[in-house]
N, C-alpha and C positions, 0 to 999 in steps of 0.2 A: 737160365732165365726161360722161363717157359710164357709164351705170348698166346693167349686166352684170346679168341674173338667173341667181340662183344658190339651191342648196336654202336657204342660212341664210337669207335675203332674205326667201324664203317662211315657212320655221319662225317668222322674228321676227315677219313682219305678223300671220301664223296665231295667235300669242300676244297680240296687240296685242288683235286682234278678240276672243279669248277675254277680256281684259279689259273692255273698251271694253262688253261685254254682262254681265259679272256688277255694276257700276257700273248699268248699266240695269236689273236687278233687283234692285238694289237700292233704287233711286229706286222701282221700282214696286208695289214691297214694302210700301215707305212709303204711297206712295198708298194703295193698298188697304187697309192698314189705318185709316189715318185714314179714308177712307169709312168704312169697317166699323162704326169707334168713332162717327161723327155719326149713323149711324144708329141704334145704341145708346141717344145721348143724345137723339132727336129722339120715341124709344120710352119715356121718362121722362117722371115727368109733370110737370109746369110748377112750380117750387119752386126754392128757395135749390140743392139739389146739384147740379139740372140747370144753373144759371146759374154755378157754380162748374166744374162740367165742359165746359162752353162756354169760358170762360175760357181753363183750361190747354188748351183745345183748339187755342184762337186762341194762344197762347203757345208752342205745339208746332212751330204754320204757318213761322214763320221761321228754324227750325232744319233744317240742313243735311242730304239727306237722304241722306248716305251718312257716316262719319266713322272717323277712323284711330285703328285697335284697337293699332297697336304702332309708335311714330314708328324702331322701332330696326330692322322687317321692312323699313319703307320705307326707311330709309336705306341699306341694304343692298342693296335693290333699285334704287337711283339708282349707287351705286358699282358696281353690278355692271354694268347698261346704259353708264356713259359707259365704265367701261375695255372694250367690247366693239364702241362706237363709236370711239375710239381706236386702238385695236390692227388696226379695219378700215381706218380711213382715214389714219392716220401710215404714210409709206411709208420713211421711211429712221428707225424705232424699228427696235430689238435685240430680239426677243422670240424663243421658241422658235421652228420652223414649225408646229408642232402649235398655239399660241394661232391662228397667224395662218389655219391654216385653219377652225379651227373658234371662230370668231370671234363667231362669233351667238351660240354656248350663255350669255356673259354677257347678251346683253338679251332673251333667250329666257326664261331663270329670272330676269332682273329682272321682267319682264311677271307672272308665275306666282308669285311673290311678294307683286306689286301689288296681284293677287288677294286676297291672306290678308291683309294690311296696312288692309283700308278693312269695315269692318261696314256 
C-alpha cells in the first residue's frame, strides 16, 4: 500500500490535532479547577462543611474529565468520518468525481464536530 500525500491527508490530520488539543483542554480545565476548589476548602476552617466538601470533592475525582454534550453531534460526526474513509479507500464504489476528490471534507467536519460534541 503506498500512501500518496495529498492536501486532504493534511486538512484531516490538521483537524485531528485541532481535536486531540481541545480534549486536552479540557482535561486541564478540570485539573485547574479542582486545584482551585482544594484550595478553597483547605482555606476553610476545620468543621462539618469542610468535611463535607472534601467528600464531594473526592466524589468529583472519578469522574471523567471531559463528557458528551450531544450523543446526536457525535453520531453525525462518526457517519460523516467512515463515509469519507470509504469513498477514499473503496476503488471500484459508483460515487460522483467530485465526492471522490474531495473526499477528506467528511472526516475533516467529522473532527470539527468532535470538537462541539465533548464538554
Amino acid at each position: 500500500m503506498k500512501l500518496e500525500f495529498n492536501i486532504g491527508i493534511a486538512v484531516t490530520a490538521f483537524t485531528a490535532l485541532l481535536f486531540y488539543f481541545r480534549i486536552a483542554m479540557l482535561r486541564g480545565k478540570k485539573r485547574r479547577l479542582a486545584k482551585e476548589e482544594m484550595i478553597e476548602i483547605m482555606k476553610m476552617p476545620k468543621g462539618k462543611k469542610q468535611k463535607e466538601r472534601l467528600a464531594a470533592q473526592e466524589r468529583k475525582r472519578n469522574i471523567p474529565s471531559f463528557e458528551v454534550s450531544s450523543w446526536v453531534v457525535i453520531g453525525i460526526a462518526i457517519v460523516l468520518m467512515l463515509a469519507g474513509i470509504v469513498i477514499r479507500n473503496t476503488a471500484g464504489l459508483e460515487v460522483p468525481q467530485i465526492l471522490k476528490d474531495y473526499w477528506w471534507v467528511g472526516p475533516s467536519a467529522g473532527f470539527v464536530l468532535f470538537m462541539f460534541g465533548f464538554k
